[in-house]
N, C-alpha and C positions, 0 to 999 in steps of 0.2 A: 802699852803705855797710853792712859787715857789724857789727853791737852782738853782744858776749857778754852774754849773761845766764845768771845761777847761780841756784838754785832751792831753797838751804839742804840739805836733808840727803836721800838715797835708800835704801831697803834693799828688798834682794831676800828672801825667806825661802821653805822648801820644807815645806808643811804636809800634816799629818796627816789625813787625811780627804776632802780635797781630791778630788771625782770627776766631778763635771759641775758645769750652768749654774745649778740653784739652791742649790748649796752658793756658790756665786762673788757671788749674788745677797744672798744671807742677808748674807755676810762685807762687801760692799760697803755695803748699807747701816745695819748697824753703824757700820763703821769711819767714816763718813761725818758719823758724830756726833761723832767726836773731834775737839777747833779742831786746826789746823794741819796735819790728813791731806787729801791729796791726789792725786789723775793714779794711783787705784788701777789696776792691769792685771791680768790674772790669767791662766798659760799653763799648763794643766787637763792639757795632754802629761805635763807635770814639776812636776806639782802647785805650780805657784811662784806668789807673789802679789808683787807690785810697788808699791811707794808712795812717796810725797814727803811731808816733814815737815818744820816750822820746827825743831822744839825738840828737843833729846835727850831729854828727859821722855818725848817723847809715844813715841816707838819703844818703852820699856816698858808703856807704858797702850797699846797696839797690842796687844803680845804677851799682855801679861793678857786683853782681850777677847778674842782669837784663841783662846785654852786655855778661855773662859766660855762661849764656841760652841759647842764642842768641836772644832775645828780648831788642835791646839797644832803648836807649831811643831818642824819634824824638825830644819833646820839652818838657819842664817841663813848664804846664797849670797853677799851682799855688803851692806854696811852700809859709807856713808860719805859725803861731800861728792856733790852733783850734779855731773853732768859738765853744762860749760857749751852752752848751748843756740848755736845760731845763726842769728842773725833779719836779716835785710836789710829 
């Protein structure tokens, strides 16, 4: 029995500064304080950070602590609906 599950909202963004494991570390847990941020990934090739969010709020309170790091953001790669999961 296959269930879709949706996960509210995902955005991809390409950050500034972005060069190893303890900038990924720093950003992680920050971001980690924020309610409703989640499933952060971070792929340090393409300096990209990965996250899940309930609220549209909170993807701006993201990007302010991101620029108060100093890791602001170059270009947001995707921002929109979770693609749906699939769990048996």
């Amino acid at each position: 029995m296959d269930i879709t599950k949706s996960y509210g909202m995902e955005a991809c963004v390409r950050l500034i500064n972005l060069t190893n494991l303890t900038d990924s570390k720093l950003i992680e847990r920050n971001l980690h304080r924020i309610l409703d941020v989640s499933l952060i990934s971070f792929d340090l090739e393409n300096h990209a950070l990965r996250f899940h969010y309930d609220d549209p709020g909170v993807y701006d309170e993201v990007i302010r602590e991101l620029k108060r790091l100093g890791y602001p953001v170059d270009k947001c790669l995707y921002q929109g609906k979770d693609l749906p999961l699939q769990t048996s």
